[in-house]
N, C-alpha and C positions, 0 to 999 in steps of 0.2 A: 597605392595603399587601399586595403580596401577594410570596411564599416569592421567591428569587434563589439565584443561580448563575453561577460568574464565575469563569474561569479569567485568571492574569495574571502578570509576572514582579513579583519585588524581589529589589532587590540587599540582600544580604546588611553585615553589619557589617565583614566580612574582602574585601569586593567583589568577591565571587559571585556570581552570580544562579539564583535558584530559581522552578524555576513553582511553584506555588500555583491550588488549586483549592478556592472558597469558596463557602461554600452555606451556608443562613442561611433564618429562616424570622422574621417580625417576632412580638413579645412586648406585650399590653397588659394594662395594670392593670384593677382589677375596675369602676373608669368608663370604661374605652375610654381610656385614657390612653397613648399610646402608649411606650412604655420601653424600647426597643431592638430588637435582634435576637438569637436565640440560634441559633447554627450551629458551623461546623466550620472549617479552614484547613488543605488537609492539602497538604504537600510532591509536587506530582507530578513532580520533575525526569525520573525512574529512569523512569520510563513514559511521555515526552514523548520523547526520549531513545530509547527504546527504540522508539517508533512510527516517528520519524526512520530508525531503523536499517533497520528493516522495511521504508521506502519506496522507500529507497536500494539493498536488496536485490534488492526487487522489482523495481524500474528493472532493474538492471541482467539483471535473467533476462529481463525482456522484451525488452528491448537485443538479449541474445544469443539468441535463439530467432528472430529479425525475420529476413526475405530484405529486399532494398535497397530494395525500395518498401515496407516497414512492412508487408505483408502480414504475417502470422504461419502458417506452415507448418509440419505435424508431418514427423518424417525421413520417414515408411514414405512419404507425399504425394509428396515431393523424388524418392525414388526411385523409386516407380512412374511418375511424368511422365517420369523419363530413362529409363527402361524401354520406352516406349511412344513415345519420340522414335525410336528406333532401328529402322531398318527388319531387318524378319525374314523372311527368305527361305523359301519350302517348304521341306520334307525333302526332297533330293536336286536341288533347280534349282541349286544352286551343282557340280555334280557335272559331268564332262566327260563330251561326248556320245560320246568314244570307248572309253566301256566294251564 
């Protein structure tokens, strides 16, 4: 048998649910007998939870950061392109020729 690891919910006595993350390594007697397992069960609601939030956040900064085709463009990009859209005339050709 070899060592496990197993994330999973149970509902609670008060009908909660809690994740649970279980890890365990198997336990044999001095004939090979096998006897169990000896590991851990630790509550990971708070950090399931918490990873959720982060995903959600993250969404939404990439969400806001996108142009409408999902490209992702930084501002100084956005602005130098409209910078360089505009045409620029010489020094003085906009200037009347009856100076």
């Amino acid at each position: 048998m070899c060592p496990y690891e197993a994330e999973y919910r149970l509902r609670r006595h008060d009908g909660d649910y809690r994740w649970i993350l279980d890890k365990g390594v198997p336990r044999y007697a001095a004939n090979g007998a096998f006897l169990g397992y000896i590991g851990t069960a630790l509550d990971i609601t708070d950090r399931r939870r918490n990873e959720a939030a982060l995903r959600a956040s993250e969404a939404r900064y990439r969400g806001s950061r996108r142009e409408p085709d999902g490209v992702r463009v930084p501002l100084s990009a956005r602005h130098d392109a409209h910078v360089r859209q505009r045409s620029v005339l010489p020094l003085g050709a906009g200037a009347s020729a009856s100076n």
